[in-house]
C-alpha atoms as one frame of an Amber mdcrd trajectory, in Angstrom:
protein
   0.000   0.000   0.000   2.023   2.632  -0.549   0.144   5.817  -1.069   2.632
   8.359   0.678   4.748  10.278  -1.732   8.774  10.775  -1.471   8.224  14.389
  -0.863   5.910  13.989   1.501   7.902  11.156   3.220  11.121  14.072   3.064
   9.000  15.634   5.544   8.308  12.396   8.040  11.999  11.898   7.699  13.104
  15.332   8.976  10.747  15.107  11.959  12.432  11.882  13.068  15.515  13.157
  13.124  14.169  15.956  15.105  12.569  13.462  17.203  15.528  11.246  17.730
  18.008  14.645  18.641  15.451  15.646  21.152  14.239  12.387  22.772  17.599
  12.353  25.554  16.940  15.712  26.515  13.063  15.975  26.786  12.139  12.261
  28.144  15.613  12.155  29.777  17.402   9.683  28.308  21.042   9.362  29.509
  23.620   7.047  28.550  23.442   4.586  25.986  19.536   5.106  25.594  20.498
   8.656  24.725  23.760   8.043  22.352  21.639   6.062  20.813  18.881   8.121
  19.639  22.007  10.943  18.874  23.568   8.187  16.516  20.297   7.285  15.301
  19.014  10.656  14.404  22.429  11.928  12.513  21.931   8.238  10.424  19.172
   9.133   9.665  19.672  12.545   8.756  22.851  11.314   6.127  20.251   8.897
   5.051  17.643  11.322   4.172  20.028  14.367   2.614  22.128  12.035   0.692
  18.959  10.102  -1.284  17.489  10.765  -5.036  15.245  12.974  -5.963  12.372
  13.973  -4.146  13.976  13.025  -0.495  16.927  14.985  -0.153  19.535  17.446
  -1.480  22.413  15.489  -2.145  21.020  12.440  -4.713  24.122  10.034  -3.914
  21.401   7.265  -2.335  18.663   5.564  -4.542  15.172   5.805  -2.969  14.868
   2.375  -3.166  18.198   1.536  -0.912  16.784   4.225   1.154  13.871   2.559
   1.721  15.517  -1.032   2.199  17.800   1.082   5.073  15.000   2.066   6.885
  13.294  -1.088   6.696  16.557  -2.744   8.142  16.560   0.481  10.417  12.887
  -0.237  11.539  13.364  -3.893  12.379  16.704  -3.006  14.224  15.584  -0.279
  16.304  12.816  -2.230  17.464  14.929  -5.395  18.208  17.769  -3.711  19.558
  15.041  -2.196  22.658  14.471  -5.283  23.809  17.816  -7.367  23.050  20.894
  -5.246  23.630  20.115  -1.706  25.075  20.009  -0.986  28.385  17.510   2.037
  27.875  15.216   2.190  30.748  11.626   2.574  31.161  11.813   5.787  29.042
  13.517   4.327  26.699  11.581   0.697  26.541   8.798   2.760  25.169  10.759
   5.563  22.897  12.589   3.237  20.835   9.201   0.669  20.007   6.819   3.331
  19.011   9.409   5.114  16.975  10.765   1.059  15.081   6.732   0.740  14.380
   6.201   4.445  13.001   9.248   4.028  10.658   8.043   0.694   9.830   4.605
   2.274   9.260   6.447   4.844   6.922   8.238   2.821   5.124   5.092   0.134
   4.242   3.100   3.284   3.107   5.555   5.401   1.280   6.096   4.856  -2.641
   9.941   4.147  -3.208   9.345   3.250  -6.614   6.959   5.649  -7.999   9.604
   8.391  -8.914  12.974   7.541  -9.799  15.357   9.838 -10.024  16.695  10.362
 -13.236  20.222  10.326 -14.467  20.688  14.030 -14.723  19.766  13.739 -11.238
  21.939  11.232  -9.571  26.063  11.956  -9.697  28.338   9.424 -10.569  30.506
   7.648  -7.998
């Protein structure tokens, strides 16, 4: 179902990163917890300014590895809460709700749709 478009999605994107910079400092995350969502949030940030056309500025990422990243990033965030980090009560509930809403993202955003073209992506 994917009825969300990449511009659109550009948006969602920006707001988690947002989300993940602020997250230690307004639920009071410390130590790994917080690192986390910091190391999280500038990922995701690279992610999002270095994909094609319609997501970010820099068109060095395809959408379609983009959205295979945050499909991986999704699953690990989500597995990683309960499996390796110690992140506290705060954090126990932080880290699910944001794996499912990227998760949720990615199953509803068209990757495929618009391509960029090759004008548009720089050669490596």
């Amino acid at each position: 179902m994917s009825v969300l478009g990449l511009n659109v999605h550009r948006f969602f994107d920006y707001s988690l990163v947002a989300v993940f910079a602020l997250a230690p400092t307004v639920l009071g995350m410390g130590g790994l917890a917080g690192v986390a969502s910091y190391v999280i949030g500038a990922g995701h940030l690279a992610l999002t300014l270095f994909t094609g056309r319609g997501v970010g500025p820099m068109p060095w990422v395809l959408p379609t590895t983009h959205a295979v990243v945050e499909a991986v990033l999704g699953v690990s965030i989500l597995a990683l809460s309960w499996l390796l980090l110690d992140v506290g009560d705060v954090g126990r509930a932080f880290y699910p709700i944001v794996g499912v809403i990227i998760l949720l993202l990615w199953l509803v955003t068209d990757y495929v749709g618009i391509q960029p073209s090759n004008s548009t992506m720089t050669s490596r």
